[in-house]
Residue, then its C-alpha position, 0 to 999 in steps of 0.5 A: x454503520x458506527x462512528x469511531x467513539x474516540x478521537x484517538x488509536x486503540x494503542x498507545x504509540x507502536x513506536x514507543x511500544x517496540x522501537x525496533x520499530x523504527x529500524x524495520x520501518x525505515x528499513x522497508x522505506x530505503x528499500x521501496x526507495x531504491x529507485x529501481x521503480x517510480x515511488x509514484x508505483x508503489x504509492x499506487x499499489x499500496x493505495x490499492x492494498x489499502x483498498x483491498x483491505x478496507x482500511x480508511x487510515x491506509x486509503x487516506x495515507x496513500x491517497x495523500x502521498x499520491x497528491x503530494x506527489x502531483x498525481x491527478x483526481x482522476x488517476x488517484x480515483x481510479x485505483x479503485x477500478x483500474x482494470x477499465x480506466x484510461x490512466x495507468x500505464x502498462x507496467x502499472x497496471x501490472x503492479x496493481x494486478x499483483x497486489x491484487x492477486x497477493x491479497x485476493x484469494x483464489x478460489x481455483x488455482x494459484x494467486x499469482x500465475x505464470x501468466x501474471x508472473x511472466x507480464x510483470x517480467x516484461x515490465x520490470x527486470x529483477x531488482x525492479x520486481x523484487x522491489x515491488x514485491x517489497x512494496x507490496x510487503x511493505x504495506x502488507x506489514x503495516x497492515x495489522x496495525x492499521x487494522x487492529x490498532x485503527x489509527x486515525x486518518x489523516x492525523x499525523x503518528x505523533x498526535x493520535x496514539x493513545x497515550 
């Protein structure tokens, strides 16, 4: 295992790189933001992608936003093995199920199933569920920075692009 060499990203600030940027970004935060399901959910299943992916800078972010938000250890914990934990509601555990099967490969069948698909209709009407798909897109967006351009955890954007 190798520790990062510099105390900065690969890149140079995206936001400065491409500032449209900043008009997509605050466009996917207004739309995970329409109220439509607690932000406490999206933080959630986007802690989970992060986790999915491996990727520290994500898993600290979300991590951070969750506890902003007052959410307990023990919740925050156990994202990482939801399916037996005591601490999600059902719609939750739907969302988390989804993230999952979106970026989770199948190796028989369809990603997502009916089965799944119709669990989250019961807890969440269309508006809800297509919010929480863009969630999902959301973090699935960011996701290639995040990997490639390997931002540090816990240091806010501002500080530690590359220059």
């Amino acid at each position: 295992m190798t520790a990062q060499k510099t105390l900065q990203s690969r890149l140079p600030n995206p936001a400065v790189l491409v500032p449209e940027l900043g008009q997509v970004a605050g466009a996917l935060f207004k739309a995970t933001g329409n109220g439509s399901i607690p932000q406490t959910t999206v933080s959630l299943v986007q802690l989970r992608a992060g986790q999915i992916a491996a990727n520290t800078y994500l898993t600290v972010l979300h991590t951070g936003n969750l506890r902003k938000a007052g959410e307990s250890e023990e919740r925050i914990t156990a994202v990482a093995s939801w399916r037996d934990a005591p601490y999600f509601t059902d719609a939750e555990r739907v969302a988390l199920a989804l993230v999952e099967a979106v970026l989770t490969p199948a190796p028989h069948g369809e990603r997502v199933p009916d089965e799944l698909y119709a669990q989250a209709c019961e807890h969440y009407d269309d508006k809800a569920l297509a919010t929480l798909i863009m969630a999902i897109g959301q973090v699935c967006f960011f996701l290639p920075l995040a990997l490639i351009g390997r931002p540090l955890p816990g240091v806010s954007p501002a500080e530690q692009w590359r220059d």
